[in-house]
C-alpha positions in Angstrom: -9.1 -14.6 4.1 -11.6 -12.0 4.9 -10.1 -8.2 4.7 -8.8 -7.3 7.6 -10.5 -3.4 8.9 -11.8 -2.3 12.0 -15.0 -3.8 11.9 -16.0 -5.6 14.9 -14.0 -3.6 17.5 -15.1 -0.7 19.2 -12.8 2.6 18.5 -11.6 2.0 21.8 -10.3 -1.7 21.8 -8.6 -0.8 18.3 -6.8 2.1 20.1 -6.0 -0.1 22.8 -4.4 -2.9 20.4 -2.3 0.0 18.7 -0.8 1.1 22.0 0.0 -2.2 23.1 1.6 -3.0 19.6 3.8 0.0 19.8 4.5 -0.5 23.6 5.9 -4.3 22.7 7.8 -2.5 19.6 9.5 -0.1 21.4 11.8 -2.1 23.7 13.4 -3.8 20.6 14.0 -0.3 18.4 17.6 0.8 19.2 19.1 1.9 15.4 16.3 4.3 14.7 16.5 5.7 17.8 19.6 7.4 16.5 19.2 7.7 12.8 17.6 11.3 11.3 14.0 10.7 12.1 11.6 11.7 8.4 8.1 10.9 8.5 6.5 10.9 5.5 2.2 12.5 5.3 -0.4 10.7 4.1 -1.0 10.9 0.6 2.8 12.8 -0.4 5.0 10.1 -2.5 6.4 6.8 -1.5 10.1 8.7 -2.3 11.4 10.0 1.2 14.1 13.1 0.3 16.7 13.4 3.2 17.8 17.1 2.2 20.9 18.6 3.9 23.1 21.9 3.0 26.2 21.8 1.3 29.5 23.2 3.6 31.6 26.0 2.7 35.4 25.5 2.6 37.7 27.0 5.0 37.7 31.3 3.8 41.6 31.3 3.5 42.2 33.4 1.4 43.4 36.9 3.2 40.5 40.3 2.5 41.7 43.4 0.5 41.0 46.7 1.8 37.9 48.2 0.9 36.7 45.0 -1.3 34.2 43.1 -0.5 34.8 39.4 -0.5 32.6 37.0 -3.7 29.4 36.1 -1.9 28.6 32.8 -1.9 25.5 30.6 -2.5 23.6 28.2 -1.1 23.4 24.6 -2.4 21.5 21.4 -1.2 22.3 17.9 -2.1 19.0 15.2 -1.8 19.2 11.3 -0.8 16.4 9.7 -1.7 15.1 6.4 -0.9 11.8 4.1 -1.3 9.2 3.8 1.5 8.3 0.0 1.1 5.3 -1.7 3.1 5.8 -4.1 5.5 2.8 -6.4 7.9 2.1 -9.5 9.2 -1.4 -11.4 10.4 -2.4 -13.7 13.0 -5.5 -15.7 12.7 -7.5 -16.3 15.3 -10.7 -18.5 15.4 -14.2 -18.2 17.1 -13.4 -21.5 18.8 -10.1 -20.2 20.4 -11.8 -17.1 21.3 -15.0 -18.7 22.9 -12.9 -21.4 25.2 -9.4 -20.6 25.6 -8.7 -19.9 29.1 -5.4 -16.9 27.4 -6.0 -13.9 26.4 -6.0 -13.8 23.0 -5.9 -11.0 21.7 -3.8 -9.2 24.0 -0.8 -11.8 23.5 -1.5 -11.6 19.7 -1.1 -7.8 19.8 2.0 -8.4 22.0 3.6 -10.5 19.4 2.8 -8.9 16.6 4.1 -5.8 18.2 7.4 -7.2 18.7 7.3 -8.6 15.1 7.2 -5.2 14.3 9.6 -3.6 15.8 12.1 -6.4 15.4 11.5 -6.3 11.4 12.3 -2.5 11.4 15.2 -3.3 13.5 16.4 -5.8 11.1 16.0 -3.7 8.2 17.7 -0.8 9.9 20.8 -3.4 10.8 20.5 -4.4 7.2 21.6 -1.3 5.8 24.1 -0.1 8.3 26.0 -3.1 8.7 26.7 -2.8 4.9 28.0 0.7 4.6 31.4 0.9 2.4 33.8 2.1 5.4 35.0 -1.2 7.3 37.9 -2.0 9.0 39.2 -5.5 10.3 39.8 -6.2 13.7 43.5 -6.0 15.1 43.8 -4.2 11.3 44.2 -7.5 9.0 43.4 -6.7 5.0 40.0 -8.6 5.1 37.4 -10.5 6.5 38.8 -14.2 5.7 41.8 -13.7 8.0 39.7 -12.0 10.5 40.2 -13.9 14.1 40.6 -11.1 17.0 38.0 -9.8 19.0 37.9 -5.8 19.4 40.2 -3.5 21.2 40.9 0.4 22.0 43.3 0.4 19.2 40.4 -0.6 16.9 38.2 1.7 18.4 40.8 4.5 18.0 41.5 4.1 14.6 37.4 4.3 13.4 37.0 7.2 15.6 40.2 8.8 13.8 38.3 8.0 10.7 34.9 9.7 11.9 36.8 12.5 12.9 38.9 13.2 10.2 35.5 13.4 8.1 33.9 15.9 10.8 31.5 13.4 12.4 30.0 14.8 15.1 28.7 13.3 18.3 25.6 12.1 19.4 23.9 14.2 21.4 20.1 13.4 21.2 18.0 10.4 20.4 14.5 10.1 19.1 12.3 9.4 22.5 9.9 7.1 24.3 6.7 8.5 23.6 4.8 7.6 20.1 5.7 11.1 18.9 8.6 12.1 16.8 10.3 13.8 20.1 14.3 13.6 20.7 15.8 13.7 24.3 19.4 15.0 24.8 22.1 12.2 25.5 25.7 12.8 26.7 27.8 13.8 24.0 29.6 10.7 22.4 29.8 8.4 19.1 27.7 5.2 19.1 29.0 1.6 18.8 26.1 -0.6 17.9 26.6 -4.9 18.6 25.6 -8.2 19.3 24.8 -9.3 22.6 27.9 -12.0 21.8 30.1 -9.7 21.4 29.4 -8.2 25.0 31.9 -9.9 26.9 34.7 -8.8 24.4 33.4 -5.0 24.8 33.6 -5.3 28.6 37.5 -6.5 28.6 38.4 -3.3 26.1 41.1 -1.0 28.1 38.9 1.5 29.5 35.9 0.4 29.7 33.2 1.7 31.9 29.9 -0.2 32.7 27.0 1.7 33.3 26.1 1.2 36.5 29.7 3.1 37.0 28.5 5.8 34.9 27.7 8.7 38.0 25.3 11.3 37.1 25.3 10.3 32.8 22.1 8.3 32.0 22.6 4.7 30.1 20.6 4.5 27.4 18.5 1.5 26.5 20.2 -1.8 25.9 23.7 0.5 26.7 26.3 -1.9 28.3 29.3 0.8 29.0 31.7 3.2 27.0 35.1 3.2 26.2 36.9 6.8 25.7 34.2 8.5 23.7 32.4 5.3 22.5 29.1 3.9 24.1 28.4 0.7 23.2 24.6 -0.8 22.6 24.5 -4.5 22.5 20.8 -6.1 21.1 20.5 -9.7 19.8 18.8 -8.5 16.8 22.1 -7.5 15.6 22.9 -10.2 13.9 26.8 -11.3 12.7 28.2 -10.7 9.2 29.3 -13.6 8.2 31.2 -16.9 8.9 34.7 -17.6 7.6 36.9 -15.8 9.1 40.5 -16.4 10.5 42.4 -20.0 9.8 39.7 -22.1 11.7 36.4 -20.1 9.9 35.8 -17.9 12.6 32.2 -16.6 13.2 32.7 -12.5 12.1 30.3 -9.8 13.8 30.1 -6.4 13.1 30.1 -3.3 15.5 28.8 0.1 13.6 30.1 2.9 14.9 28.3 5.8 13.9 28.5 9.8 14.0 25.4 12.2 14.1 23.0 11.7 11.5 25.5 8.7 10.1 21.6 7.4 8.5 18.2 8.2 7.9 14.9 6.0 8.6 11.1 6.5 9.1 11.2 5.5 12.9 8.2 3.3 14.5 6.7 6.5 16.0 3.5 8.5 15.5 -0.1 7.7 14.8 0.1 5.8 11.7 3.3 4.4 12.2 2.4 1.0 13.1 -1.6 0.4 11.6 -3.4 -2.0 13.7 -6.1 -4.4 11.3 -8.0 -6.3 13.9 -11.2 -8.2 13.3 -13.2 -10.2 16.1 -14.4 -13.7 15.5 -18.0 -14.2 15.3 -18.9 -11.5 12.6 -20.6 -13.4 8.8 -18.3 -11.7 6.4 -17.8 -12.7 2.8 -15.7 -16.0 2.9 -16.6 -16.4 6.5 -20.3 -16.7 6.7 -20.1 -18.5 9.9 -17.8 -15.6 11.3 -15.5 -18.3 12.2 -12.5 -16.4 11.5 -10.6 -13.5 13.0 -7.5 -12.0 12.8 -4.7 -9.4 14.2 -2.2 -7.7 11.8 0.0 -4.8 11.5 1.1 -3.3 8.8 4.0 0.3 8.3 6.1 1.8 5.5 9.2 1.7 6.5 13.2 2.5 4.6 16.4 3.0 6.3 19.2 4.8 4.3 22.8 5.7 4.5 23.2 9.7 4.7 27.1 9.4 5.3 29.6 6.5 4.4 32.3 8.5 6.3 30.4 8.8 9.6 29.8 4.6 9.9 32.5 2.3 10.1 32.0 -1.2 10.2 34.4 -3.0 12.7 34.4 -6.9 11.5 35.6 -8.8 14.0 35.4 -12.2 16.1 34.6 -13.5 19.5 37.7 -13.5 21.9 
């Protein structure tokens, strides 16, 4: 296959294809939207460093007169993790180009858009769902006896959890436009699930669908909240595992998640998503004829936990 570049295309159409890449990407993106944005220059490392301050403890130990207390220093702690590349390419052929009735090339930068943003949101699921703090629905002792579908208990006793290891709420997300901009959201932890799982979420005590929601603003793919929970149902969130329960019950995950719970590079910016097209019709090596073309994307992308103790994994089945 000939390399792909941006030979063939006017600066204009490439920019165009990029745009409409990201704008098919975007709808499907709803973990990074809410994980600790890091985008990594050109030319730096492949090793992204999320770098955060160390807390004091509580000062409880009671001042003497006239001495000052022991300063104290600063400390950082680091978690790294590996930018890998990711891409995909659609061939396209003079003949298709010179007699199909479709547009070509705008459906093949539609689709290849949503490839990419549905492969960053599987990778971003792929790391979350996997965290180390779980709990069992209806609070079994594991996931082969796991047969009830979610409740407020549940819900209460992960929140307890985040709590207890100062997780603090959401209260922005990253936004809409292709820069790395955030845009405030009501204060409250996030519950992230599949679609199936929607109808269990809705008959939770307390729940409040969005369209209920007043003057708050639902966020994208945002079904409703319970107590201080929204909930975010996408079908890219896939289930965990089958075998739970007495009959082998399907078991689905929700992640609930604190503030900067995770880190990822989101699909944002200039060079986030790098469109490679290349026109039919132009003799290149391999291809004298020019009977070849192609559309292609390509990103470096990692998701990483930050924070066991702000995510917990409820396992769970359908009701």
């Amino acid at each position: 296959m000939a390399t792909t570049n941006y030979s063939g295309l006017s600066q204009r159409t490439t920019a165009w294809a990029a745009k409409e890449m990201l704008a098919h990407a975007e709808p499907i993106e709803v973990l990074s939207k809410f994980g600790l944005a890091k985008p990594v220059p050109k030319n730096t490392s492949e090793q992204v460093k999320f770098r955060r301050p160390v807390p004091f403890s509580a000062a409880t130990t009671a001042l003497t007169e006239g001495t000052p207390p022991t300063s104290l220093a600063m400390s950082y702690e680091d978690v790294t993790a590996t930018l890998a590349q990711y891409g995909s390419v659609i061939e396209i052929t003079d003949k298709v180009t010179d007699l199909a009735e479709d547009p070509v090339l705008k459906d093949a930068s539609m689709l290849a858009g949503e490839q990419a943003g549905e492969t960053v949101e599987t990778l971003t699921w792929n790391v979350i769902k996997a965290g180390t703090s779980v709990r069992y629905a209806n609070g079994v002792a594991g996931r082969s006896t796991v047969a009830a579908a979610p409740s407020l208990a549940d819900q209460r006793a992960i929140t307890r959890t985040i709590k207890g290891n100062k997780g603090r709420k959401i209260t922005s997300m990253v936004g809409g436009s292709p820069n790395y901009t955030t845009e405030p959201v009501d204060a409250a932890y996030i519950a992230f699930a599949h679609t199936d799982l929607e109808s269990d979420i809705r008959d939770m005590t307390g729940f409040v669908p969005v369209e209920k929601y007043g003057q708050m603003k639902a966020m994208p793919y945002e079904v409703g909240k319970v107590e201080d929970v929204r909930y975010i149902c996408s079908p890219t969130l896939t289930m965990i595992a089958a075998g739970g329960g007495a009959s082998s019950v399907d078991v689905y995950g929700i992640v609930y998640i604190a503030k900067e719970a995770f880190g990822c590079i989101t699909l944002k910016g200039a060079n986030a998503i790098k469109p490679m097209v290349l026109n039919p019709g132009t003799p290149r090596g391999g291809d004298p004829l020019g009977q070849k073309g192609t559309v292609g994307w390509k990103t470096y992308f990692v998701a990483k936990m930050l924070n066991e103790g702000w995510a917990v994994r409820l396992e769970c089945a359908l009701g």
